[in-house]
Steps between C-alpha positions, in 0.01 A plus 500: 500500500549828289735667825689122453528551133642858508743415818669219244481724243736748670753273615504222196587868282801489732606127486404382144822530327837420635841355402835482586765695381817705651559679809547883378196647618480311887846595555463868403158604627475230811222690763347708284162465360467614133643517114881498485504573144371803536713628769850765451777441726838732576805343391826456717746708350897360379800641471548380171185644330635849641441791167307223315187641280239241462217499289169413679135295366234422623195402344194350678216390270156404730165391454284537829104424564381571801136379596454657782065515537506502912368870602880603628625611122426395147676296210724590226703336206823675386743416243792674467888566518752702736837577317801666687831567312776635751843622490712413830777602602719363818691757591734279754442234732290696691266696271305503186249692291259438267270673247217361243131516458184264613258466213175329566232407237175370518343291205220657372587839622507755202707695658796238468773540741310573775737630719880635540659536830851604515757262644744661722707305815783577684600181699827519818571239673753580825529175595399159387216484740321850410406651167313847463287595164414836362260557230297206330439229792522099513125530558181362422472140577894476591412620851393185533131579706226272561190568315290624779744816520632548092232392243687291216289686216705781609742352283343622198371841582748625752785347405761772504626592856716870600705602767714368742602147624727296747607149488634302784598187465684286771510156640225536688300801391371642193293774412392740238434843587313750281333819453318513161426883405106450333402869401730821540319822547610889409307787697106522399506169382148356527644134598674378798794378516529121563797252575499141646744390739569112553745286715544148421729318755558125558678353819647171457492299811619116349694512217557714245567582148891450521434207726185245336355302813280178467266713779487906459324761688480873414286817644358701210415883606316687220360853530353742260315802493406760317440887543348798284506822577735811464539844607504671128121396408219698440235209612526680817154295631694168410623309816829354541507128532750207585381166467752205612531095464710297747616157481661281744521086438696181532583339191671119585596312165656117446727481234503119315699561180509067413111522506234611246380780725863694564338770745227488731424837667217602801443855546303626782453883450290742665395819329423835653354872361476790671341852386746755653347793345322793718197486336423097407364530150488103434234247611704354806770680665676151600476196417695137499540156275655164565639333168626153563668378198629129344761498224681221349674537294704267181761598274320770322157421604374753811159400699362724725124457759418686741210629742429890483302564840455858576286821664488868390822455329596772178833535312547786298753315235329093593334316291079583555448113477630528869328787662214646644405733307449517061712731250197539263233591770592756811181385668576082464642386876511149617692480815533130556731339228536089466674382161667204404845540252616345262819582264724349243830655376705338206792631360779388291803728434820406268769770369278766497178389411221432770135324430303540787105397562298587839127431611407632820105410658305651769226339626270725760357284759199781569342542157661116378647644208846470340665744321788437273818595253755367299808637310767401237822706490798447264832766640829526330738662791874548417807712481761559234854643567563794216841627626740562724553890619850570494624700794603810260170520358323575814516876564 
């Protein structure tokens, strides 16, 4: 009776509270599991915005608890705010640059602004199909990952992304390729230096997004890995390592915009890791997971349950709830993993300002426990046009 109680438990947290309202969100994020609110997207450029200066905010305000008791990781509540003010400028049709700062503060820190990351992107776009960014990424939970490969609390404490990134974006292919620089070193440092490299693709095979079918049937492709290491360091007896995530699924999806439910998505996904290093210095070197997943999804409403079945698997930037192995205790393996998912995503955006609300359950099928979190976020995202640069102003 208690497994029976705790099974409901998990998905009821999922189903208890939906609605209708409009169509936004489905149309915009339509095979992707997670939190559109929270994701940045590049803009198509136009002609007529060429020499424009825009003034940039955005403001996120969050409160997150996380009670996580299962022996993977632990719990947390944080309350607190990112701000970025930009200044962008599009330099012509193809091209554009922009400069500001990320401030993030936690409530109840003493310290007050927590952190301040400079803002820095340099966007081109060739064509209509490809864009290339320098500088400050379209990262975090934009890249649009499944859980078992990019942990969602990343959103709070490694927010901020660096280095380079290309966009592709055709009829029947898109991806988003990245290499985020993590830790630069100088000669003698005693670090390594650390980057992550991801490629998120998606094939579609049945419709796409400029043509909406009743049936549709894409091939995600995710991988992501990560590498430390560096010829400059003075931890000479520190070994080199590269770990690496690969996805590969089918995602089919019927779209019924006259009904209640206006999306109904099945992803089958299989999830693989592998410990390329010379000398393995993780629990496993390889490892694999199979992530079924349900979403329906109404106006603004997003439900998501799944099945999490997997052996030896590790990823270095995953959520723990999903692996083998524990962040708070090196000597904590459990190679078998059987959980039950189940997430609900609400989110209501209009001229700027977004209210969103998410609670996300976990229920372990080995020890019959559930762990849990929930979230409120209120965003303000928009741009204001300050001027015009005349032609004989630009030297």
């Amino acid at each position: 009776m208690k497994n029976i109680k705790s099974l409901l438990f998990a998905l009821l947290l999922g189903t208890g509270a939906v609605q209708a309202q409009d169509d936004s969100i489905a149309a915009k994020l339509p095979e992707t599991e997670g939190f559109g609110l929270l994701m940045e997207h590049s803009e198509k450029f136009k002609a007529e915005n060429n020499r424009n200066l825009y003034l940039g905010v955005y403001c996120n305000t969050f409160t997150r608890n996380a009670e996580y008791f299962l022996p993977y990781t632990k719990g947390y509540t944080a309350l607190g705010f990112f701000l970025d003010p930009t200044l962008s400028y599009q330099i012509n049709d193809k091209a554009a640059i922009t400069a500001g700062v990320h401030l993030a503060g936690i409530a109840g820190d003493d310290e007050g602004i927590r952190k301040a990351w400079p803002i820095v992107r340099i966007e081109y776009q060739p064509t209509n199909w490809l864009t290339v960014v320098g500088g400050t990424l379209y990262g975090n939970l934009s890249h649009k990952l499944y859980e078992p490969m990019y942990d969602f609390d990343r959103y709070l404490y490694a927010n901020q992304e660096n280095g380079l990134q290309v966009f592709t974006d055709t009829k029947y292919w898109e991806s988003d390729l990245w290499c985020n620089w993590e830790v630069f070193i100088v000669p003698d440092d005693a670090k390594q230096e650390r980057f992550t490299f991801g490629w998120v693709n998606r094939f579609f095979l049945i419709g796409n997004k400029q043509n909406r079918k009743t049936f549709e049937l894409s091939v995600p492709v995710h991988i992501l890995a990560t590498h430390r290491g560096g010829q400059f360091t003075s931890l000479q007896d520190t070994c080199i390592e590269t770990l690496a995530n690969g996805m590969v699924g089918l995602t089919s999806s019927i779209n019924s915009p006259n009904l209640f439910i206006k999306k109904t998505t099945l992803d089958l996904d299989v999830f693989g890791f592998k410990n390329n290093s010379g000398v393995i210095g993780t629990h496993f070197k390889s490892g694999w997971g199979i992530y079924p997943n349900l979403t329906l999804q109404s106006k603004k409403i997003k439900f998501q349950a799944g099945y999490w079945k997997a052996k030896k698997f590790v990823a270095p930037r995953g959520s723990y709830l999903f692996q083998s192995i524990a962040y708070f205790d090196n000597s904590f393996e459990q190679a078998d993993r059987n959980m039950v998912t189940g997430k609900l995503f609400y989110e209501h955006q209009y001229k700027g300002l977004g209210f969103g609300a998410e609670a996300q359950a976990y229920y372990d099928l080995d020890h019959e426990k559930t762990d849990f979190s929930f979230g409120i976020y209120l965003t303000f995202n928009n741009k204001y046009k300050l001027m015009k640069v005349k032609e004989d102003m630009i030297f």
